[in-house]
TORROTOR-304842 format. One record per residue (C-alpha): x, y, z; chain; residue number from 1. Coordinates in nm, 2 decimals. Layout:
N
@c1:X	c2:Y	c3:Z	dovex:A	mimar:NUM
...
//
This chain:
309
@c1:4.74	c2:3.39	c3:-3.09	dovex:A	mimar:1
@c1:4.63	c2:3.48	c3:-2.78	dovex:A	mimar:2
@c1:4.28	c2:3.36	c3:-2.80	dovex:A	mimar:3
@c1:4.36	c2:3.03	c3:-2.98	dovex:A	mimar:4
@c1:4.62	c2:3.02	c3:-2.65	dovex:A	mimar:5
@c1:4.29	c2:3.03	c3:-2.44	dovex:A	mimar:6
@c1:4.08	c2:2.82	c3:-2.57	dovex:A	mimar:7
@c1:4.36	c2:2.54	c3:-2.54	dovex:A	mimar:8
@c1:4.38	c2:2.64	c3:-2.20	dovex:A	mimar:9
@c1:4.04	c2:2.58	c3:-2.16	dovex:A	mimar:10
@c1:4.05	c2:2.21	c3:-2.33	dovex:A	mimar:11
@c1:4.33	c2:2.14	c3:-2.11	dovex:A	mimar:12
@c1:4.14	c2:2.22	c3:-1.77	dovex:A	mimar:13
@c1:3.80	c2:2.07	c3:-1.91	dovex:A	mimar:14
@c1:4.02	c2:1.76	c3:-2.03	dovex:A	mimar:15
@c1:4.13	c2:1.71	c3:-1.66	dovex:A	mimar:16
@c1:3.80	c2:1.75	c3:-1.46	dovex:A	mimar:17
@c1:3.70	c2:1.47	c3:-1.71	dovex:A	mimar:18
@c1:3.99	c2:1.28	c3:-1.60	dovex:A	mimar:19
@c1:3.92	c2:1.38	c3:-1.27	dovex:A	mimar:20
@c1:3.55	c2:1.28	c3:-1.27	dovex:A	mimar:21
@c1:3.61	c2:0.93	c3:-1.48	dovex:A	mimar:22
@c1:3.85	c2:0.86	c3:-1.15	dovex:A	mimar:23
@c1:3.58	c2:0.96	c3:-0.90	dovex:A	mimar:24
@c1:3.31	c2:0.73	c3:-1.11	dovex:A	mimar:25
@c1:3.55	c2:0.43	c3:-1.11	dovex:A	mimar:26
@c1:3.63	c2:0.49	c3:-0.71	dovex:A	mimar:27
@c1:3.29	c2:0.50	c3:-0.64	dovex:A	mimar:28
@c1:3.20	c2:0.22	c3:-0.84	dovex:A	mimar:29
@c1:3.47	c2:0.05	c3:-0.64	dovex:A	mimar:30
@c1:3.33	c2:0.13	c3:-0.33	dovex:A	mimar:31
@c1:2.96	c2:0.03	c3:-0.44	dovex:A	mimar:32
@c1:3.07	c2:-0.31	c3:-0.53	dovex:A	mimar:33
@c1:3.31	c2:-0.35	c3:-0.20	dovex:A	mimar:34
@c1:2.97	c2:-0.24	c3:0.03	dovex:A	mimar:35
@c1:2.75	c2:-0.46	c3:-0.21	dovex:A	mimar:36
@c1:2.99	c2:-0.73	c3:-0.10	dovex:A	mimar:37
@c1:3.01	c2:-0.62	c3:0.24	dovex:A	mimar:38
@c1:2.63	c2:-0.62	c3:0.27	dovex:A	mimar:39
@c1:2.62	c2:-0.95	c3:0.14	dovex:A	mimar:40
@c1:2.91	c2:-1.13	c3:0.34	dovex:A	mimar:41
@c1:2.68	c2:-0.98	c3:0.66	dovex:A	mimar:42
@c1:2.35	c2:-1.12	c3:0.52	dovex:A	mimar:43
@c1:2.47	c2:-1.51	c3:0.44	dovex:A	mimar:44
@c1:2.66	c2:-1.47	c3:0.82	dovex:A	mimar:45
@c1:2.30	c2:-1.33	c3:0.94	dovex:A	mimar:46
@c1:2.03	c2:-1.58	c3:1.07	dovex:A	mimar:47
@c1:1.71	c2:-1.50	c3:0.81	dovex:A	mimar:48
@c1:1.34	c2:-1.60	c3:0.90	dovex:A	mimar:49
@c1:1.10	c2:-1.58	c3:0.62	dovex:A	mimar:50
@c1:0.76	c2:-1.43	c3:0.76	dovex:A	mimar:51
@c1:0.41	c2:-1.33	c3:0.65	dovex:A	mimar:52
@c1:0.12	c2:-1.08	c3:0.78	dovex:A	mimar:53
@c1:-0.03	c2:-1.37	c3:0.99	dovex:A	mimar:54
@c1:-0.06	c2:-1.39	c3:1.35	dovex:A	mimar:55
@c1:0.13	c2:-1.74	c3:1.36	dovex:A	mimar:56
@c1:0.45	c2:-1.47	c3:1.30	dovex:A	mimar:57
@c1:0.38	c2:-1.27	c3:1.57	dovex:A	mimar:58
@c1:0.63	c2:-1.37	c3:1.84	dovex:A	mimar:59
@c1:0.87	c2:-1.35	c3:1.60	dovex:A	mimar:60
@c1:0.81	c2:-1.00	c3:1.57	dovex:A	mimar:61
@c1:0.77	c2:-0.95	c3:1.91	dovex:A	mimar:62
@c1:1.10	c2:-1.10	c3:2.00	dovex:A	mimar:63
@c1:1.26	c2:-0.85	c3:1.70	dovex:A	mimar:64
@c1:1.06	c2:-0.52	c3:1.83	dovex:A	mimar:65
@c1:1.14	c2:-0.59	c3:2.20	dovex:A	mimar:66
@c1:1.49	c2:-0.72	c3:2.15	dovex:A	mimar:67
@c1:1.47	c2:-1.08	c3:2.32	dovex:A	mimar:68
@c1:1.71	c2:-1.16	c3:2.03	dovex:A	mimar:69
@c1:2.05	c2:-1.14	c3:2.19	dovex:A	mimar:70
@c1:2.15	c2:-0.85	c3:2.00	dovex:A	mimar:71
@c1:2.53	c2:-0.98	c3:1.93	dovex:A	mimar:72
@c1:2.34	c2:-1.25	c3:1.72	dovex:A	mimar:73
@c1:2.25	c2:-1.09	c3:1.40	dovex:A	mimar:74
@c1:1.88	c2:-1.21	c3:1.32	dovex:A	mimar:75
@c1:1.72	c2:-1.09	c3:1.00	dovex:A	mimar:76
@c1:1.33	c2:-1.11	c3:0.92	dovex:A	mimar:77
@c1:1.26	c2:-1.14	c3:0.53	dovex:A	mimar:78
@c1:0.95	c2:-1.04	c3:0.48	dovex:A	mimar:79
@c1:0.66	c2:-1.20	c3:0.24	dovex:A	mimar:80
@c1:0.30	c2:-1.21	c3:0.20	dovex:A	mimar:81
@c1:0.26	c2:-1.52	c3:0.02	dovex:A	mimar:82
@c1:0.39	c2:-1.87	c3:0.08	dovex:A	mimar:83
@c1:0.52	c2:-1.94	c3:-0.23	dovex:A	mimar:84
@c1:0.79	c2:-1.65	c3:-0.14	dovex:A	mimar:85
@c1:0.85	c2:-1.82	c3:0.15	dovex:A	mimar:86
@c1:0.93	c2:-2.13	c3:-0.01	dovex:A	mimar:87
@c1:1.14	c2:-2.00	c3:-0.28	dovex:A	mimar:88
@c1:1.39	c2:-1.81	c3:0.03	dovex:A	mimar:89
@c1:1.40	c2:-2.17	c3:0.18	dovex:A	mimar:90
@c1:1.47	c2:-2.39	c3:-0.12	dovex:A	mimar:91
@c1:1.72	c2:-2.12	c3:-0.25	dovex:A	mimar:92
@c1:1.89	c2:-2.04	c3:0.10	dovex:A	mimar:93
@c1:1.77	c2:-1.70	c3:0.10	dovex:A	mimar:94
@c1:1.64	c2:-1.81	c3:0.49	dovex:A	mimar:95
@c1:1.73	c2:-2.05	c3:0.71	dovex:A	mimar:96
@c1:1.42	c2:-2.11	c3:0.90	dovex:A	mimar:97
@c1:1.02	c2:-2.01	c3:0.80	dovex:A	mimar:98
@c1:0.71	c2:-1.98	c3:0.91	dovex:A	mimar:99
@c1:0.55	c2:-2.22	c3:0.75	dovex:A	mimar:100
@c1:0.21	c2:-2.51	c3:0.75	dovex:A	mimar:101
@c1:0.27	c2:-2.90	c3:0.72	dovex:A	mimar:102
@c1:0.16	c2:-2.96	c3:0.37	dovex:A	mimar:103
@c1:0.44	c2:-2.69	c3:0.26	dovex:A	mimar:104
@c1:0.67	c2:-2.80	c3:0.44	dovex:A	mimar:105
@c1:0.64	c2:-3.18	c3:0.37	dovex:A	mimar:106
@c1:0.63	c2:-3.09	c3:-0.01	dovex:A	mimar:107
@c1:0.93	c2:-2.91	c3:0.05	dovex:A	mimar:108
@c1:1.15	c2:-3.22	c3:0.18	dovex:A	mimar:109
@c1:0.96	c2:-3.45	c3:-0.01	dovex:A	mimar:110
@c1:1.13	c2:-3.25	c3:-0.34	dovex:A	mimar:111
@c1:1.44	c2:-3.21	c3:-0.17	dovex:A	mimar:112
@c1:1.50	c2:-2.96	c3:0.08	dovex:A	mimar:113
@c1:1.53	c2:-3.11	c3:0.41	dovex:A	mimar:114
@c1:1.37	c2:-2.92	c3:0.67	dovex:A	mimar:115
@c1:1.36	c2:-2.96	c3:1.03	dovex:A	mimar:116
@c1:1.05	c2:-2.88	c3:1.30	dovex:A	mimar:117
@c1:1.16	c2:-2.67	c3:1.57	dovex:A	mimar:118
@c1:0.80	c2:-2.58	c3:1.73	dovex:A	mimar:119
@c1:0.41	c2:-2.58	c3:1.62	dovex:A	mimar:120
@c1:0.30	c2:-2.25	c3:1.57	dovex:A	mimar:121
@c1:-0.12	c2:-2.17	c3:1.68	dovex:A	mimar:122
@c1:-0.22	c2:-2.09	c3:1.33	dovex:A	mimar:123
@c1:-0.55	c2:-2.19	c3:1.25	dovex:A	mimar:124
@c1:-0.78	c2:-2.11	c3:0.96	dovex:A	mimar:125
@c1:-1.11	c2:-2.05	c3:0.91	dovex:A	mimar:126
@c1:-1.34	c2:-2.12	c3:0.55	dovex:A	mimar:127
@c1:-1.54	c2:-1.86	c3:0.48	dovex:A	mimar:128
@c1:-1.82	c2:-1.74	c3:0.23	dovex:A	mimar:129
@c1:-1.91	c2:-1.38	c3:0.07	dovex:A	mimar:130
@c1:-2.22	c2:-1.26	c3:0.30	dovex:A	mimar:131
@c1:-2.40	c2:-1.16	c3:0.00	dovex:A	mimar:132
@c1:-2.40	c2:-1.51	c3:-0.17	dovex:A	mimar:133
@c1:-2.57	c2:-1.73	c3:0.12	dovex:A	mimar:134
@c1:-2.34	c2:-2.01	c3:0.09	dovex:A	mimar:135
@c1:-2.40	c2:-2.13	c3:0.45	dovex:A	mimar:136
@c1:-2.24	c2:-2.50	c3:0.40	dovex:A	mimar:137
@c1:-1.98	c2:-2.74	c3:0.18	dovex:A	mimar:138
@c1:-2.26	c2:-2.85	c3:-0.06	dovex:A	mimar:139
@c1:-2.33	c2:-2.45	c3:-0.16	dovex:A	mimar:140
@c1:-1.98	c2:-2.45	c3:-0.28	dovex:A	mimar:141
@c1:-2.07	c2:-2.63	c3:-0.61	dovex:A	mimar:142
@c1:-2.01	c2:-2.42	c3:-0.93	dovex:A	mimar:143
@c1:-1.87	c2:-2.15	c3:-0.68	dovex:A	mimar:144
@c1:-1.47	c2:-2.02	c3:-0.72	dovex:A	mimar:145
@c1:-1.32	c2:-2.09	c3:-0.40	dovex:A	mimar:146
@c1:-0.95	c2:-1.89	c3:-0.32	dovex:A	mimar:147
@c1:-0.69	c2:-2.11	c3:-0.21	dovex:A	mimar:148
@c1:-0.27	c2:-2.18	c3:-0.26	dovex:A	mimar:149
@c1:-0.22	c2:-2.49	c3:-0.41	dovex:A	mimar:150
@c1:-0.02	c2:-2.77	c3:-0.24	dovex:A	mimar:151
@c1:-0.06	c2:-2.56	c3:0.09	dovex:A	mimar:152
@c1:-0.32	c2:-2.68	c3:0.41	dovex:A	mimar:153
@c1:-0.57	c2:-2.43	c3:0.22	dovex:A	mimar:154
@c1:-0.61	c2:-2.66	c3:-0.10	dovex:A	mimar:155
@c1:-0.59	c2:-2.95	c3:0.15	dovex:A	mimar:156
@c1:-0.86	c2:-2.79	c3:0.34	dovex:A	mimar:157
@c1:-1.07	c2:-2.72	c3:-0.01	dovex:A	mimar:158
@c1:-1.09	c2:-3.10	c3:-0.09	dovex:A	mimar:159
@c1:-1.23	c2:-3.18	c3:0.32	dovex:A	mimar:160
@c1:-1.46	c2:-2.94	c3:0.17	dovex:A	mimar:161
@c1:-1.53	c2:-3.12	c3:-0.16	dovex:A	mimar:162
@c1:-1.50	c2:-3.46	c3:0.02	dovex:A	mimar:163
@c1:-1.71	c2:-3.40	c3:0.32	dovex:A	mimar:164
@c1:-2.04	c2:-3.29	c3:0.05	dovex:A	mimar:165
@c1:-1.95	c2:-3.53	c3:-0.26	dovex:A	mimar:166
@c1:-1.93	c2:-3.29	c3:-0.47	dovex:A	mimar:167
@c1:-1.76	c2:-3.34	c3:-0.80	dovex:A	mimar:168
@c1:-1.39	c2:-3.23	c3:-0.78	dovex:A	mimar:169
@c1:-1.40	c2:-3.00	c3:-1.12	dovex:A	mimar:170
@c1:-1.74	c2:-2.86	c3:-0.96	dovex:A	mimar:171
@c1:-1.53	c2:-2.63	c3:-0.73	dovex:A	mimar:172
@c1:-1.31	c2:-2.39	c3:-0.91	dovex:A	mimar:173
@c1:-0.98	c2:-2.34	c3:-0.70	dovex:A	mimar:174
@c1:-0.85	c2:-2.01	c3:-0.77	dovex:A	mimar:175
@c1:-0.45	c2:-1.98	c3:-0.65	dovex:A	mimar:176
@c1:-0.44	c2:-1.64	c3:-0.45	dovex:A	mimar:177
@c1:-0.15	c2:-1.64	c3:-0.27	dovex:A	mimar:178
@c1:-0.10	c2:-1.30	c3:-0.16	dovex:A	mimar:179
@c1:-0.32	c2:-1.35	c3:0.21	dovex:A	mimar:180
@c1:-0.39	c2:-0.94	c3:0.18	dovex:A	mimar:181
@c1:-0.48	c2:-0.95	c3:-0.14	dovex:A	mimar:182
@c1:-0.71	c2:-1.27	c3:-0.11	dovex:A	mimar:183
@c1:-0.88	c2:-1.10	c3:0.17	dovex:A	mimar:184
@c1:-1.00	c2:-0.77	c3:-0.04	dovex:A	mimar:185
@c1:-1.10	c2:-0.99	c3:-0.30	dovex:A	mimar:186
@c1:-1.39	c2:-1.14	c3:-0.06	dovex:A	mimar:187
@c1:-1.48	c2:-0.79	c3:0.05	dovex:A	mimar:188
@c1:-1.49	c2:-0.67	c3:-0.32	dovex:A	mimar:189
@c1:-1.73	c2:-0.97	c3:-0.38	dovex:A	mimar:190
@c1:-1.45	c2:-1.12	c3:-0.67	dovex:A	mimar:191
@c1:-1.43	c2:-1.46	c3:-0.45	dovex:A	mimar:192
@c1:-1.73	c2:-1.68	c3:-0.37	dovex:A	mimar:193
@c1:-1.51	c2:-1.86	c3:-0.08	dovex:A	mimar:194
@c1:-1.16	c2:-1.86	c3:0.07	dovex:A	mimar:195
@c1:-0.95	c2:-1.97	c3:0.36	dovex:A	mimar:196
@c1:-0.83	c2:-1.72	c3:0.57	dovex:A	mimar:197
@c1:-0.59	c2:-1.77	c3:0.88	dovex:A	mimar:198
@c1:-0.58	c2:-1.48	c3:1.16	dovex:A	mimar:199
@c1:-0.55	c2:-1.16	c3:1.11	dovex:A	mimar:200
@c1:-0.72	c2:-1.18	c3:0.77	dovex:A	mimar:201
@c1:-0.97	c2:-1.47	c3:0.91	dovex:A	mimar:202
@c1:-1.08	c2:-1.20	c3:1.19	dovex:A	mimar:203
@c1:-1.14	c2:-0.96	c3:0.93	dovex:A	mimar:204
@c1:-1.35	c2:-1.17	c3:0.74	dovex:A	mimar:205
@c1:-1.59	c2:-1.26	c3:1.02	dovex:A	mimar:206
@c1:-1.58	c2:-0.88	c3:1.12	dovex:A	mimar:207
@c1:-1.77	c2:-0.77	c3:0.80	dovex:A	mimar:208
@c1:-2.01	c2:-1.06	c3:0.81	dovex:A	mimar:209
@c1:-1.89	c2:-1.30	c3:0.58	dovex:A	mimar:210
@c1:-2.00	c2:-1.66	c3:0.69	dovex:A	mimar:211
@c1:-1.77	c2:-1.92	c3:0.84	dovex:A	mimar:212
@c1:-1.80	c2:-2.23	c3:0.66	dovex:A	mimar:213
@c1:-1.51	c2:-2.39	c3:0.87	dovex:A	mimar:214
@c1:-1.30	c2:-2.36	c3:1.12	dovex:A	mimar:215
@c1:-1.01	c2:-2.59	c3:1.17	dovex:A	mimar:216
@c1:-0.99	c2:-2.58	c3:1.54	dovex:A	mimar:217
@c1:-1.28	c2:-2.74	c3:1.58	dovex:A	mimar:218
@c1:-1.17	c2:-3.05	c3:1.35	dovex:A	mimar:219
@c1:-0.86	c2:-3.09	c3:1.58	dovex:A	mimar:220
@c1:-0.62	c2:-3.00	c3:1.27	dovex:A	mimar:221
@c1:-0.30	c2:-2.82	c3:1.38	dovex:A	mimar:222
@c1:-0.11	c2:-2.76	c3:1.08	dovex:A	mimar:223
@c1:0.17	c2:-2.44	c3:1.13	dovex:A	mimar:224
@c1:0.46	c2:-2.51	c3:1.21	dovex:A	mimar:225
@c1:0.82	c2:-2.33	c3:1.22	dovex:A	mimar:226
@c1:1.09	c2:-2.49	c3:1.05	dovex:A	mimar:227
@c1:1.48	c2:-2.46	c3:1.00	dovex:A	mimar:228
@c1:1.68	c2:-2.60	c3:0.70	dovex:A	mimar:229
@c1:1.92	c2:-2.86	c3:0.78	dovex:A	mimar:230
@c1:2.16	c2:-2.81	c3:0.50	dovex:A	mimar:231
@c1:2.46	c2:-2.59	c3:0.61	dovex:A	mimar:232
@c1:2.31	c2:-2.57	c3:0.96	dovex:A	mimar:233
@c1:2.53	c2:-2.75	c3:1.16	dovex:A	mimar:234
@c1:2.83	c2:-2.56	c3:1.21	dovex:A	mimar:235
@c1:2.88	c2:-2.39	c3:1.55	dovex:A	mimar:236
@c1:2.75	c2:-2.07	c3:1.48	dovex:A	mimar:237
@c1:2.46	c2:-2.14	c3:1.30	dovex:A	mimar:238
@c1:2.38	c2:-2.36	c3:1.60	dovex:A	mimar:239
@c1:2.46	c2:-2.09	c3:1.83	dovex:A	mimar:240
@c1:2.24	c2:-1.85	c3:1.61	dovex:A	mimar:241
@c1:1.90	c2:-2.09	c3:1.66	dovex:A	mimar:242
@c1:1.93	c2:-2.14	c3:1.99	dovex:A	mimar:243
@c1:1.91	c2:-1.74	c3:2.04	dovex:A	mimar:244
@c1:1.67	c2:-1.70	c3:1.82	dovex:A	mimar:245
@c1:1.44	c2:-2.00	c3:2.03	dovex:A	mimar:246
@c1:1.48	c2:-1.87	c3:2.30	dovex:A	mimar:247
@c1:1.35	c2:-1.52	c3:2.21	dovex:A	mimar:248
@c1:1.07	c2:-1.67	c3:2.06	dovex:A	mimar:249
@c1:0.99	c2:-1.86	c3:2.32	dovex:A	mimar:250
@c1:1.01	c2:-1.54	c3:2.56	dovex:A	mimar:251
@c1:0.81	c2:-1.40	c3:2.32	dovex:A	mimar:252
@c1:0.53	c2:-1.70	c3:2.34	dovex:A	mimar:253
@c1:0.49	c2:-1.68	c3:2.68	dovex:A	mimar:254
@c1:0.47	c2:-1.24	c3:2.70	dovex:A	mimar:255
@c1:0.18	c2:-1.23	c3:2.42	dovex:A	mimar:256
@c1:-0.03	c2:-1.54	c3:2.65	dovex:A	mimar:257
@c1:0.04	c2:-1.34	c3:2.95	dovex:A	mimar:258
@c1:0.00	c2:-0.95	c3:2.82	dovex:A	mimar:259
@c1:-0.25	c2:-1.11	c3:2.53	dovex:A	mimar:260
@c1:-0.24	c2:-1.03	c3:2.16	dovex:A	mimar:261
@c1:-0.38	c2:-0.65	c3:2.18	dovex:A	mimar:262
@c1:-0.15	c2:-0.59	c3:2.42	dovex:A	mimar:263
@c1:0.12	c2:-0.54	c3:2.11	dovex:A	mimar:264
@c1:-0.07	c2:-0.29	c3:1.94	dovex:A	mimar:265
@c1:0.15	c2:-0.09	c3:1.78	dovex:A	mimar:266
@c1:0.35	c2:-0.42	c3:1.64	dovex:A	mimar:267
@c1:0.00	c2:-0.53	c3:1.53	dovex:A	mimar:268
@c1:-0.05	c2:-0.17	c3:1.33	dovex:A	mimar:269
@c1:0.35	c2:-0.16	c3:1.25	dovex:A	mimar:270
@c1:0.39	c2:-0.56	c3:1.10	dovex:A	mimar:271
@c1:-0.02	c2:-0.61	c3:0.96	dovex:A	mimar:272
@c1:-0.16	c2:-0.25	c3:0.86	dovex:A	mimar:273
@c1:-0.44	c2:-0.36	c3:1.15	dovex:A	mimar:274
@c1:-0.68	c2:-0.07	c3:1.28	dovex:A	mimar:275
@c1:-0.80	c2:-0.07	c3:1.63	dovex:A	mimar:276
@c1:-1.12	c2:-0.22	c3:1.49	dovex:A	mimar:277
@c1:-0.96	c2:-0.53	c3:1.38	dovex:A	mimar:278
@c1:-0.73	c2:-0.55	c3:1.69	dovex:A	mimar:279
@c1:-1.00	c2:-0.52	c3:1.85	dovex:A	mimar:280
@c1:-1.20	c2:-0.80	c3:1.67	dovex:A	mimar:281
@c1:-0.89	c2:-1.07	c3:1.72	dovex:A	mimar:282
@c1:-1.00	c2:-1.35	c3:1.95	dovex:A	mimar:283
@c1:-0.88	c2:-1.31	c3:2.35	dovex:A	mimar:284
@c1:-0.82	c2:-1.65	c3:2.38	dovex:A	mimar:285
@c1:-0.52	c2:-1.68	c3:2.15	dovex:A	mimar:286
@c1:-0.27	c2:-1.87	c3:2.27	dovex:A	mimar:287
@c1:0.08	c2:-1.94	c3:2.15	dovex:A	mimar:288
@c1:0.30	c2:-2.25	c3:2.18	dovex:A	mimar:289
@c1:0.65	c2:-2.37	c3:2.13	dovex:A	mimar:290
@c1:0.61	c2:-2.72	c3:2.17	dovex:A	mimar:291
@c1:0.68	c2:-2.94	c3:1.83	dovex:A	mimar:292
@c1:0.41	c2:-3.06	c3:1.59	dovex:A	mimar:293
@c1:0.18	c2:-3.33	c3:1.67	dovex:A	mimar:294
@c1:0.28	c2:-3.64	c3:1.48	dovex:A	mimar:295
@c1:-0.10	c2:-3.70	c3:1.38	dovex:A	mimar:296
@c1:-0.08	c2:-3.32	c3:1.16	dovex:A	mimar:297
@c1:0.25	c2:-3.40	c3:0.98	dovex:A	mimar:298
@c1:0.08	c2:-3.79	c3:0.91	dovex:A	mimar:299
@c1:-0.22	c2:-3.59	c3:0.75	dovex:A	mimar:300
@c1:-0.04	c2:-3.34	c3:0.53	dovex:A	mimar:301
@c1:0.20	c2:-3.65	c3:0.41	dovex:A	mimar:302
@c1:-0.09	c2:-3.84	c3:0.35	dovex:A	mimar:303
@c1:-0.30	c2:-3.59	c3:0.18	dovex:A	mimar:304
@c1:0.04	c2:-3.53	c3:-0.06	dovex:A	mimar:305
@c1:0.07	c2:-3.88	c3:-0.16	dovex:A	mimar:306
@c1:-0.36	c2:-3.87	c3:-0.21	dovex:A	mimar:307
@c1:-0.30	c2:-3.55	c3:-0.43	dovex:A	mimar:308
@c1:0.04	c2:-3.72	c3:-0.63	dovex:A	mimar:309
//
């Protein structure tokens, strides 16, 4: 009698820690879902800027690292390394504003999303070969794969390309690699014949020798750009929320074209995985502006989108 007395004892105290726990699971299953919410309330209230590893993003980190942000705005950076990403954040409302190029962005209102320019960004890009190849011009890209994103100032930059030798459309194989990092090992591996690269990656192309094919800045083609959605954006405190974050990024601007690029070294190593060789191998004449897109640039990417339709 006694030991059956025990061993109900025992299912008694074992029944209640499982009562016990089952409450402690549902409370903190409560509490997950009220932070989840809580996280979420704070990230649609939170300005978001979708970014990349390129250089055309650095003020914006700048601005974040050294708090030129007034820090009772809350300003996000969502983070991506190709511009598809980006797009998706803006078309869904994941971001409210981008770094971005013309051709994207054009595309992007064209199909719906209405987008505004707040300020031309310096980005540039550059065509390059793999060393080992010899292609030294447009006309030794025939029958060669040439890494691009499509519907992006790359792929408009690949038919100048095509254009500029004759060569047969089809006779170029366009290979979509959007990831810029990834793109970039490709050409060192010797798996691409060709790419465009904008800075940092474009640097670290020319660093290891492979040959520059072209170089936008020399064609007078200014194609980034940083944009804002217009959708949702016009209530007080979204308004409120831009105009902080322009004027850190224009604080930011005019630091990196007084101090110069390597000067943020450790953002440089923090935001793009850079060494000091490749910090080192960025151009010093980099400069940033906040001014807005030239007319002429958005008139070629809306052009070249109709040509491509």
């Amino acid at each position: 009698m006694q030991a059956i007395m025990k061993r109900l004892f025992i299912g008694i105290i074992a029944l209640l820690v499982l009562v016990g726990c089952g409450q402690s699971y549902e409370e903190t299953r409560r509490l997950t879902r009220q932070q989840r919410l809580k996280m979420w309330r704070e990230d649609s209230a939170a300005l978001k800027i979708a970014v990349m590893p390129t250089l055309d993003c650095l003020p914006v980190f700048v601005a974040k690292e050294r708090q030129l942000f007034d820090t009772a705005v809350d300003i996000r950076l969502k983070r991506f390394n190709a511009q598809m990403d980006i797009d998706t954040a803006l078309i869904r409302g994941r971001a409210e504003g981008a770094i971005t190029d013309l051709v994207r962005a054009e595309k992007m209102i064209k199909e719906g999303t209405p987008l505004r320019y707040a300020a031309a960004t310096n980005a540039y890009w550059l065509m390059v070969s793999q060393r080992q190849l010899r292609i030294t011009n447009f006309k030794h890209l025939d029958d060669k794969m040439l890494a691009m994103t499509r519907y992006s100032v790359t792929d408009m930059l690949g038919d100048l390309a095509v254009d500029s030798a004759k060569l047969a459309p089809e006779r170029v194989f366009r290979i979509q690699i959007n990831d810029v990092n990834i793109r970039l090992k490709m050409l060192e591996n010797n798996e691409m014949d060709a790419m465009l690269l904008t800075e940092p990656q474009a640097s670290q192309a020319v660093l290891k020798k492979h040959h520059v094919l072209l170089d936008t800045r020399k064609e007078d083609i200014q194609m980034g750009a940083l944009v804002f959605r217009t959708k949702n954006m016009d209530d007080k405190n979204r308004k409120h929320q831009m105009e902080v974050f322009m004027k850190g990024y224009k604080q930011a601007c005019d630091s990196i074209n007084h101090f110069g690029v390597t000067h943020y070294k450790q953002i440089l190593k923090k935001y793009y995985g850079l060494n000091d060789q490749a910090i080192n191998a960025l151009p010093d004449s980099l400069k940033f502006t906040y001014q807005l897109p030239r007319q002429k640039d958005i008139d070629r990417a809306k052009n070249w989108l109709l040509k491509k339709k």
